[in-house]
N, C-alpha and C positions, 0 to 999 in steps of 0.2 A: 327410608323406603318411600317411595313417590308413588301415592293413594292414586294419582291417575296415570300408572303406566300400566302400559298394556298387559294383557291378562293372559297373553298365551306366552309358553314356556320360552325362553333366550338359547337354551343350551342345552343337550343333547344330556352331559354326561357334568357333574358337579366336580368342583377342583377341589383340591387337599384341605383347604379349611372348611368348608362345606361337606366334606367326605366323615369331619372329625368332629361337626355339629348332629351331622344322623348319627354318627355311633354313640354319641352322648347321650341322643334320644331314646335309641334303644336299652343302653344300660337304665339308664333310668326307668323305663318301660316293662322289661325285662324283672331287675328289684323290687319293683313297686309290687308287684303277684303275692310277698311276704310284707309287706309293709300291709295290705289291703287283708290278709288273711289273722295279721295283730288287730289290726279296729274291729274286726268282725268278730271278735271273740266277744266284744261288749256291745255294740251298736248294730242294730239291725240293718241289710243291704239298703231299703230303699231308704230311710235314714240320714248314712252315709252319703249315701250319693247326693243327696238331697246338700248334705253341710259342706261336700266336697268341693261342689256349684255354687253354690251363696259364697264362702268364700274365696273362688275365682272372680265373682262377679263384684263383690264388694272391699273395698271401697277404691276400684279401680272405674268403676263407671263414673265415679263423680270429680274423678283428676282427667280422663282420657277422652275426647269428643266419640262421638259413633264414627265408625270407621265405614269409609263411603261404600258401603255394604246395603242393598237394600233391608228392607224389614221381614220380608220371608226369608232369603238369606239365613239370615239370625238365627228367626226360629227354626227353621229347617236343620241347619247346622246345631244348636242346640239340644233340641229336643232329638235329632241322629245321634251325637255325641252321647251326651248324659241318659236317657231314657233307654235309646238302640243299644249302646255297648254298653254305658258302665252300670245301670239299672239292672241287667240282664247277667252279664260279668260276674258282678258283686252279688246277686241271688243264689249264682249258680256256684260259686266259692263257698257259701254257707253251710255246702254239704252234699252237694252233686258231681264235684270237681276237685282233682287237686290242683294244687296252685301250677305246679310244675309243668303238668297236664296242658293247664288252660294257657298258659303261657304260649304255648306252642298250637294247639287248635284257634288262638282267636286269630293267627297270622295268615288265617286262611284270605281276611281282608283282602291281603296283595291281589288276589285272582277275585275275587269284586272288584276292587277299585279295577283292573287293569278292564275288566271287562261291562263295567259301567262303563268305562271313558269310552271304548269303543261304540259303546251302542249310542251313546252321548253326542259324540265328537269327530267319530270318525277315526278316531287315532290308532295306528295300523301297530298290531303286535308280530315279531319280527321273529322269523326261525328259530332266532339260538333263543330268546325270550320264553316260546313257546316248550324247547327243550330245557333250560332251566329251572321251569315251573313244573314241566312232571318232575325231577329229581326232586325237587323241596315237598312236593305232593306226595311223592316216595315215602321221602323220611315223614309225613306231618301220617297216613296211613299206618308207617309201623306201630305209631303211637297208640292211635285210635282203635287199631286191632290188638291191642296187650293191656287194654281198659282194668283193672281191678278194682278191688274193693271199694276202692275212694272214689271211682268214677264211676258213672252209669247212663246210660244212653240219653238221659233227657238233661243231665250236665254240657255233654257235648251236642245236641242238638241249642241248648240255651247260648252255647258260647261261637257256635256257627251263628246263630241270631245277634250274636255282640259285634260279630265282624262284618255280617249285612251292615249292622249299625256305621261300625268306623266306616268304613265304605261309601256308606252316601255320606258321612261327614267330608270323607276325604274329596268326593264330587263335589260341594256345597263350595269348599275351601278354595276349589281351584276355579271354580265358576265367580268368587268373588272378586278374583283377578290378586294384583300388588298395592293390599291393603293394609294399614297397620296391624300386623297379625295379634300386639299385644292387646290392645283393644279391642278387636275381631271376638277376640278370645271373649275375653273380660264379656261384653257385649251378648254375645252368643250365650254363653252361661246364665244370662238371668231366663233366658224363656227354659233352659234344661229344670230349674226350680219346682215352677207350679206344679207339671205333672209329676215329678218325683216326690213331691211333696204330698200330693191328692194322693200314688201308690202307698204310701208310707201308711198314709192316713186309714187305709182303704183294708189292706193287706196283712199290716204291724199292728197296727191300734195304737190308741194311744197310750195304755198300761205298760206295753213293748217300750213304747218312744220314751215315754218317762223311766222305765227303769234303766235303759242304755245309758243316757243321758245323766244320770245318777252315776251309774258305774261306772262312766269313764274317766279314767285318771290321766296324766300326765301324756303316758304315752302313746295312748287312744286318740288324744287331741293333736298331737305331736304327727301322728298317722295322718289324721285327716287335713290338719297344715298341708304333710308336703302332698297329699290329691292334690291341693289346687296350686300350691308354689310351685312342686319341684315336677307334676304330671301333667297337670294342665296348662298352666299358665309357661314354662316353661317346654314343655315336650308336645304341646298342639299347638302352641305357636311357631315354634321353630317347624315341625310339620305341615302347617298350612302354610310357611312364608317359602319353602321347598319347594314343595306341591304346586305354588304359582310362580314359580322357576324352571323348573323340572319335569319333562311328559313322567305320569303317573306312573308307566311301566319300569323310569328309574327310580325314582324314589318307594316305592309301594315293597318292594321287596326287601329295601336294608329292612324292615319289622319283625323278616326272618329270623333277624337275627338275637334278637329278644327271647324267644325261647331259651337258647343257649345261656343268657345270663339269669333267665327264669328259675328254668333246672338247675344251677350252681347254685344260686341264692338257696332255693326250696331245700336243697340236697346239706346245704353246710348250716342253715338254721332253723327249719323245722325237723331235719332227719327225714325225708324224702328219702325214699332208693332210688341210685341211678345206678342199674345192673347196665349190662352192656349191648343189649336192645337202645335203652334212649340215647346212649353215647353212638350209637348207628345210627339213629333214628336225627339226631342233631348235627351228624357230618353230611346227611344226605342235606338236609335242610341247609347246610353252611356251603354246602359245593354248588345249589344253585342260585345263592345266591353272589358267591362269588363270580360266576359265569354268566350270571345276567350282565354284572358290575365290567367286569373285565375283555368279555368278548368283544366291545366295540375297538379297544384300546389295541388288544391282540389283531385283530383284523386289519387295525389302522398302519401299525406296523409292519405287518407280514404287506400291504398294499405297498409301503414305502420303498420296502426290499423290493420289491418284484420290478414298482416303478424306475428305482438307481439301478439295476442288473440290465433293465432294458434300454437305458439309457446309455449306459456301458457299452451294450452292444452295438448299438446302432452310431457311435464314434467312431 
């Protein structure tokens, strides 16, 4: 990647290996909602998030230069990331939220991001765009209206404040242009630290901090490895190296898709119910984003036809 090319997007729409790097993202993304609800059973959220960050950031800051990123950049992107969504996330998983649930409420992001850029950049959201956001709106609504036991109003207000969060990350990422996204990352992660670290302190105490820390076994640590291997360090750099590829309005949506592997995961190893509300509620969410993904393609073709018929004719 070339730290000094230009910063605005190349390409309208992402080719087949880039199509099967966001869907990686998302499974991952997606899983991670039971991965994060195992550590939480012994480590307190702000905690977590706190060990999640120090090991994204270390000891990659001292193999990787700073990525020609200014210094608010960083912290900006940091402290959105870790503090905005996963500080708030991970509270709101404690006991406010099921996993499954929040899976699908934090992809409200996509319509931040797309509507930051605008008010940002200028970047014009297009008829069928606008149509395939209320269908995904559709489905993320049925959810939210069929709330029970495990959810409650201030879960889902905490996880709409997670995807404010991704959201200005995801602005922060693409304002920094085609930077080394693995170092970006790395980099970014040490300012998400201190204030998670002060929460922790603040919030938890430190009777809390030391008993987690005690009680975490093998696969509590195991949890919080793959935060920063397989979620951060992996799934926001490939997202931020997108993001400065890609106008937001394409990329912002595959995250839709995450829910869908959210609710599988939740459904096949915590025992989640998926009655056939969320299995509705996750095809509305799948059809627009399929039709963000695919309308230009469809269009482009149906143009092609119509161009060779008129060209026919006029011989």
């Amino acid at each position: 990647m070339r730290p000094d090319a230009a910063a605005a997007p190349a390409a309208a729409q992402p080719g087949a290996l880039h199509l099967l790097l966001l869907l990686a993202v998302v499974f991952v993304w997606g899983t991670n909602f039971v991965v994060i609800k195992l550590a939480l059973a012994h480590l307190p959220p702000f905690l977590l998030a706190a060990l999640r960050f120090t090991l994204a950031a270390l000891p990659l800051v001292f193999i990787l230069p700073r990525p020609r990123a200014s210094w608010r950049n960083l912290a900006f992107y940091g402290v959105a990331i870790g503090v905005g969504q996963f500080g708030l996330m991970f509270f709101a998983l404690t006991r406010f939220i099921s996993p499954g649930l929040a899976s699908l409420v934090v992809q409200t992001q996509a319509f931040f991001t797309v509507g930051l850029a605008m008010f940002a950049t200028g970047e014009r959201v297009r008829p069928y765009q606008i149509v395939a956001m209320l269908i995904a709106v559709a489905g993320i609504g049925i959810i939210a209206s069929r709330a029970d036991g495990n959810t409650s109003a201030l879960g889902v207000l905490l996880v709409l404040g997670a995807a404010l969060g991704w959201a200005l990350g995801n602005t922060a990422s693409r304002a920094a242009g085609r930077v080394n996204v693995l170092a970006y990352v790395a980099w970014s992660s040490l300012f998400a630290v201190p204030p998670l670290l002060a929460l922790s302190f603040a919030l938890e105490g430190w009777p809390r901090i030391a008993a987690g820390l005690h009680d975490a076994g093998a696969l509590t640590w195991a949890a919080v490895l793959w935060q920063s291997a397989g979620n951060t360090i992996f799934g926001y750099g490939v997202w931020a190296w997108m993001l400065a590829r890609y106008p937001a309005a394409t990329v912002s949506p595959f995250s839709l898709l995450a829910p869908v592997f959210g609710m599988s995961a939740a459904a096949l190893t915590l025992g989640e119910p998926m009655p056939a509300w969320k299995l509705a509620a996750a095809a509305l969410v799948l059809a627009g984003l399929l039709l963000n993904i695919l309308w230009p393609r469809w269009r482009a073709r149906l143009e092609r036809r119509s161009a060779a018929r008129a060209g026919k004719t006029t011989e």
